[in-house]
C-alpha positions in Angstrom: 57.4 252.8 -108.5 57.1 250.3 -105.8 59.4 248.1 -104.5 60.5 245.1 -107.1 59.0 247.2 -109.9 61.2 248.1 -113.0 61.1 252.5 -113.7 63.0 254.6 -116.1 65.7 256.7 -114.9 65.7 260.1 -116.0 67.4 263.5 -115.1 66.0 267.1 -114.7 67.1 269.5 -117.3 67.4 272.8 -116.7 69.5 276.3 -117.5 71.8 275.1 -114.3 71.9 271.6 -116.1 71.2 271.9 -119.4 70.9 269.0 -122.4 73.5 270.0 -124.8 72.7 267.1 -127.1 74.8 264.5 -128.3 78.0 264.8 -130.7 76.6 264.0 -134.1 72.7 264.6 -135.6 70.2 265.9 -133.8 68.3 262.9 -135.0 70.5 261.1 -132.1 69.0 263.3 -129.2 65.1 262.0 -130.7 63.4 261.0 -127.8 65.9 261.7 -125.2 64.2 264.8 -123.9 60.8 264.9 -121.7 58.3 266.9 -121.2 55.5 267.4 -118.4 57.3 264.6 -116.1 56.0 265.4 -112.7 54.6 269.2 -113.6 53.5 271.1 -116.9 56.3 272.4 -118.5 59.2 270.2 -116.2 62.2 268.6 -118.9 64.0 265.6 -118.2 66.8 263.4 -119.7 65.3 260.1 -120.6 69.0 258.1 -119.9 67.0 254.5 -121.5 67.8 252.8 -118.5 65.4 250.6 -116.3 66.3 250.2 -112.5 64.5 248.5 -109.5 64.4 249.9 -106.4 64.2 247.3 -103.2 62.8 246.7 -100.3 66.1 248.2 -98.9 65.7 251.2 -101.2 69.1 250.8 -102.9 68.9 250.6 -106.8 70.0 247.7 -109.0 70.2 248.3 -112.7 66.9 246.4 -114.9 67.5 246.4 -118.5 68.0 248.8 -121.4 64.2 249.5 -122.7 65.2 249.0 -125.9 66.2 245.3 -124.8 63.6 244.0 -123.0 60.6 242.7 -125.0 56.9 241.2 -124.4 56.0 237.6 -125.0 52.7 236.0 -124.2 51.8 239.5 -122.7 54.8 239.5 -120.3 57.5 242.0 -120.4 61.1 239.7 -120.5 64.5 241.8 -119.3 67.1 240.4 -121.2 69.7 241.0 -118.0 67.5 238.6 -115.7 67.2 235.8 -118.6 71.3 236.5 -119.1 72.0 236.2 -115.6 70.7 233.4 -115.1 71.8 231.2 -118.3 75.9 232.4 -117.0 75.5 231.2 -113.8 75.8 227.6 -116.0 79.6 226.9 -115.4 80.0 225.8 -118.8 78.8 229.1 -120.3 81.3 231.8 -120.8 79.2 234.8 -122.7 75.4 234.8 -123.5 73.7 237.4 -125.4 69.9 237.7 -124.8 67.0 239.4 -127.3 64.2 239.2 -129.1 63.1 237.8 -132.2 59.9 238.5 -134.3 58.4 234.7 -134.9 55.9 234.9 -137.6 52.2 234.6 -136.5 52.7 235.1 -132.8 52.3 237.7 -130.5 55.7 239.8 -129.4 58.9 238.4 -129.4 60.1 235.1 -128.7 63.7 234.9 -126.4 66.7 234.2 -128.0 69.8 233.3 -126.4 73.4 233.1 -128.5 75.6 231.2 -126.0 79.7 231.2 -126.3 80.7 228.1 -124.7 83.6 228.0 -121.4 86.5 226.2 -123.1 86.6 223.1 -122.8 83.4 222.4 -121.8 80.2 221.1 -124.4 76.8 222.5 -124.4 74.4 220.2 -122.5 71.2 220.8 -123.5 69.1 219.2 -121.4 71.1 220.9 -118.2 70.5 224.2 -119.7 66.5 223.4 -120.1 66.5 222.3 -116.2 68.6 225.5 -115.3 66.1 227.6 -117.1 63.1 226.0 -115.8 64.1 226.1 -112.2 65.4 230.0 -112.5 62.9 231.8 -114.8 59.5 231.4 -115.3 58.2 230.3 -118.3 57.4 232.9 -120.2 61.2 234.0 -119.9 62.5 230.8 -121.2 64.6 231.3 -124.2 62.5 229.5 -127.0 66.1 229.4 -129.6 69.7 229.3 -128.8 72.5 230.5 -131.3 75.8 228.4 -130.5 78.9 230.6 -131.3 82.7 231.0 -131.2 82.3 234.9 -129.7 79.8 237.1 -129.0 79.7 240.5 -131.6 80.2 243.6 -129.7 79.7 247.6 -130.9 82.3 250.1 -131.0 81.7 250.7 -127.3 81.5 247.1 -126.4 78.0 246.5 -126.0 77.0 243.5 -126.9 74.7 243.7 -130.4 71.3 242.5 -130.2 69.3 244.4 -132.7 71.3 242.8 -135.3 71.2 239.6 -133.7 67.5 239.8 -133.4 67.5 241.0 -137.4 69.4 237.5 -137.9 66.4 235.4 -136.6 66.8 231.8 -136.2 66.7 230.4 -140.2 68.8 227.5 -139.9 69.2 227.6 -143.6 70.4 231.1 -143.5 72.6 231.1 -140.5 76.1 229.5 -140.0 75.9 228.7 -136.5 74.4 225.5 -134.7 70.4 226.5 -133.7 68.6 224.9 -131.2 64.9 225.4 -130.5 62.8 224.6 -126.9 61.7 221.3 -127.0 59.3 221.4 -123.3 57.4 217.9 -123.7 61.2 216.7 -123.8 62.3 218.7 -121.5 65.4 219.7 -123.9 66.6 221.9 -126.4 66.6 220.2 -129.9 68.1 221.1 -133.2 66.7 223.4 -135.0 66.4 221.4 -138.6 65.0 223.0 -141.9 62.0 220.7 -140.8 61.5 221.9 -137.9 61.8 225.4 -139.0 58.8 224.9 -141.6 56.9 223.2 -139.0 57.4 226.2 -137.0 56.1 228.9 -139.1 53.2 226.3 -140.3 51.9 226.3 -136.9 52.7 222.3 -136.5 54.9 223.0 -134.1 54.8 225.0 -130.6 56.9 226.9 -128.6 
């Protein structure tokens, strides 16, 4: 890959390295093996993990490929949209995906924020943070406000679920706000504006 562009990380397998699956199923190990890399008949461990290489040639971790998502025919890493929403010093934990939004294209961003004790969320800081640090098409279009971010057995934070949840104000507890950019704001995210949303009165 070039400098600045995202690749997958994989490792050779071989009889001096061999793939001896994972404990469990051998429905976990799906997908983890490839074939015919670089050369016919080469195997390789596909680890799931995107790195960038720099001008400098040292590598920086990317994403998960599970986690990052298109929108408007752009691929979003949930890392870079994360990184930049905690550098917001009343933000203490923020939890990036994707969410299916009925008659568009790809996912929309999602962010579910944990607020820095004893700070309050300003919304229309947030939308200026995120417009001067991301382009647009990384923008979260919803936030999720919650008391703490829910984690997996081995403490990664859970985003398929979260992304299963969606952003039904009706059907989810916590406070919702959706992108407001003619406002330049974050607004909540009323039953109204929900049905607006998925009637195509309103745009994101």
């Amino acid at each position: 890959t070039l400098p600045g562009e995202p690749g997958l990380l994989v490792a050779p397998v071989s009889q001096q390295y061999p793939f001896l699956g994972y404990a469990g199923g051998p429905e976990l190990a799906r997908g983890k093996l490839l074939t015919d890399v670089f050369r016919p008949g080469d195997v390789f461990f596909n680890t799931g993990d995107l790195l960038v290489c720099d001008a400098q040639d040292f590598l920086h971790f990317y994403d998960r490929t599970g986690d990052t998502f298109r929108w408007k025919g752009e691929n979003v890493a949930t890392t870079e949209v994360a990184k930049a929403l905690e550098a917001l010093h009343f933000l203490q934990e923020v939890n990036v995906y994707g969410v299916t939004v009925p008659g568009q294209e790809g996912r929309a961003g999602m962010a579910a924020l944990v607020l820095r004790p004893p700070y309050t969320l300003d919304l229309e800081q947030l939308y200026s943070h995120v417009a001067e640090n991301l382009p647009p098409y990384a923008w979260p279009r919803f936030l999720r406000l919650q008391e703490s971010l829910a984690t997996t057995e081995t403490f990664k934070q859970r985003k398929v679920q979260m992304a299963k949840e969606g952003f039904d104000p009706q059907v989810l507890p916590d406070p919702l706000y959706i992108l407001d950019r003619a406002g330049g704001t974050y607004l909540p995210l009323t039953p109204a504006r929900y049905r607006d949303l998925l009637a195509g009165d309103l745009r994101i």
